[in-house]
N, C-alpha and C positions, 0 to 999 in steps of 0.2 A: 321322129322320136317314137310314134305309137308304132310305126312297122316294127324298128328295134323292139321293142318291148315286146311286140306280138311275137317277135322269132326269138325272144328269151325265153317267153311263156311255154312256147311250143317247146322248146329243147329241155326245159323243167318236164314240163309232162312225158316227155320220150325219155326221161332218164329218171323220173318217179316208175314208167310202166319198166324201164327196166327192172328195176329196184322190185319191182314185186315178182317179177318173174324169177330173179333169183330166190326172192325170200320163200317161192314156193318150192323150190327144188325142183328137180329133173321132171320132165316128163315121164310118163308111164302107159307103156302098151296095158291093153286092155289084159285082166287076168293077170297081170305080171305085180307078184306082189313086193313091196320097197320096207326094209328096214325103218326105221327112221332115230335117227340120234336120241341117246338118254338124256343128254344135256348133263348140267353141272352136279345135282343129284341122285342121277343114276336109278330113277325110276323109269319106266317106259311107260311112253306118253299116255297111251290109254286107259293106264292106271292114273294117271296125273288127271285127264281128264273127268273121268267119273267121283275121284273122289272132289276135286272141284265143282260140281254141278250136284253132288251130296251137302255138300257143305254150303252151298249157297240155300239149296233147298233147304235146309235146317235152321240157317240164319235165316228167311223166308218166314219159317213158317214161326220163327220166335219173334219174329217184327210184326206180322200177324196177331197173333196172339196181345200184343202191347197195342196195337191200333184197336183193336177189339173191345178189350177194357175200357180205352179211351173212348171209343164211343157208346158203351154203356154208360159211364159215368157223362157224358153229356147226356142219355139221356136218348140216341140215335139206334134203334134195335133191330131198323133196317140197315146201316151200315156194321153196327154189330155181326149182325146174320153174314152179311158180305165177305167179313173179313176172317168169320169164325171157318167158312166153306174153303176160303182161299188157305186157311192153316192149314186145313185138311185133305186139299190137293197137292201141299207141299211135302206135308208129311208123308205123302201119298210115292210122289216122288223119290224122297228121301230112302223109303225102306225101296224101292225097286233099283236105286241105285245102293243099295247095300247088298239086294240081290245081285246084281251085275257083278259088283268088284266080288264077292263070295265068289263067282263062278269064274271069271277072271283070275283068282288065287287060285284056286282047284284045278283047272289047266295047266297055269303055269308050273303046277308042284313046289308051289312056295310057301307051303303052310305054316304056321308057325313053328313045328316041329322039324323041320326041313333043316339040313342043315348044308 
């Protein structure tokens, strides 16, 4: 019974590493650069990217900002301090991904006047 179960295991796992090998897509020579699908949306991806990791950092740095308070009002001005520096590298983040997607638009020639 544990052999069977062990050569069920194993064939999960060789057909899980498939499954990722697909999910990755094709291989690529070095320097060979790949498309990659807009999906259902029809943004490309690395615009999808950046404003995702914008928007966390904002939510980040507004979750911050509430932990902060809260440990003022206990009364805590060392985790205050903690939490005030961490809003501040979020927000930090935040404008350099508004830089990126800026210069990501500017490239692509998608400005808003673009038509």
């Amino acid at each position: 019974m544990q052999n069977q179960q062990a050569g069920n295991n194993k064939t999960q796992g060789q057909n899980q590493g498939q499954n990722q090998q697909h999910e990755k897509g094709e291989k690529v020579e070095k320097g060979e650069k790949v498309e990659k699908t807009q999906g259902q949306t029809g943004a490309r991806d690395e615009h999808f990217n950046v404003v995702s990791v914008l928007y966390h950092a904002l939510k980040g740095a507004e979750t911050c900002t509430t932990c902060e308070m809260d440990a003022k009002e206990a009364g805590n001005q060392e985790l205050a301090k903690f939490f005030k520096e961490t809003c501040e590298q979020q927000k930090k983040i935040a404008e350099s991904g508004k830089r990126m997607l800026t210069t990501m638009m500017g490239k692509q020639g998608g400005g808003a006047g673009s038509a």
